[in-house]
C-alpha positions in Angstrom: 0.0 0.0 0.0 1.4 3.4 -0.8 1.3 6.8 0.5 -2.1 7.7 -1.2 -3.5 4.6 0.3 -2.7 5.2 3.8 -3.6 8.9 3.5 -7.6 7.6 2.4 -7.2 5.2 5.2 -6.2 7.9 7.5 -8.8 10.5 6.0 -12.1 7.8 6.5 -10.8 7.2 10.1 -10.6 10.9 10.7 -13.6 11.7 9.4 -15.8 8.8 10.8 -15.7 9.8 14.3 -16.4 13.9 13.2 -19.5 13.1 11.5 -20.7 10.4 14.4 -20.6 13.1 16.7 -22.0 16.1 14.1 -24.7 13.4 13.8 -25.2 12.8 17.8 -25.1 16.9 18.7 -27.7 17.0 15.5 -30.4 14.4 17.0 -30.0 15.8 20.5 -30.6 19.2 19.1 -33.8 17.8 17.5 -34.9 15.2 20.1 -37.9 17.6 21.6 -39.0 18.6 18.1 -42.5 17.1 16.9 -44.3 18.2 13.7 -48.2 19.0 14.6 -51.4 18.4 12.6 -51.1 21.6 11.3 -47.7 20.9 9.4 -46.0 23.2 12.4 -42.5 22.1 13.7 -43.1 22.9 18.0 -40.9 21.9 20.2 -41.7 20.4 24.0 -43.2 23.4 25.2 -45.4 23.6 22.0 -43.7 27.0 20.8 -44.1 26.9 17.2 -40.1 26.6 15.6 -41.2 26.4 12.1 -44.4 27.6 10.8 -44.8 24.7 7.3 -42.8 21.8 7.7 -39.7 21.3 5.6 -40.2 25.0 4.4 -40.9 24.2 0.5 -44.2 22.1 1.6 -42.8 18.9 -0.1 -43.4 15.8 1.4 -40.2 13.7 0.0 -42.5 10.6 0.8 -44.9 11.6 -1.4 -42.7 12.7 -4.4 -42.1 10.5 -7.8 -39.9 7.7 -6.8 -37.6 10.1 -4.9 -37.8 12.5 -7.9 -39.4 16.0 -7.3 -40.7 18.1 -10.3 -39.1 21.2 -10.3 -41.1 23.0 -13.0 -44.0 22.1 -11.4 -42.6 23.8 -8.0 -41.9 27.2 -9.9 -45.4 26.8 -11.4 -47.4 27.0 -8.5 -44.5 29.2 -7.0 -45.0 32.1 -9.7 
């Protein structure tokens, strides 16, 4: 193995533990947050955080096999 092997080696095992713990600080962050009927993010103490879920309104489990229609999105945007 040469020098450029070692060095990805040594970049994935450096980078592994940053994003773990990006990741951890993230969902802690989030752990108290709870979208409402109303598509509202609150958090614990029901104080609204975000007033439309995701911000665009697209449900990404509702889109086109993971595919969202962009034109359509500016259409009803304009």
């Amino acid at each position: 193995m040469g020098i450029t092997g070692r060095d990805s080696l040594m970049d994935t095992a450096l980078r592994t533990p940053k994003s773990g713990y990006l990741y951890r600080r993230l969902a802690n962050a989030m752990q108290d947050l709870k979208v409402e009927y109303d598509n509202t993010v609150r958090d614990a103490s029901k104080k609204i955080i975000q007033f439309k879920y995701g911000g665009d309104q697209i449900d990404v489990s509702k889109s086109d096999g993971g595919k969202i229609d962009v034109d359509q999105i500016i259409e009803t945007v304009k």
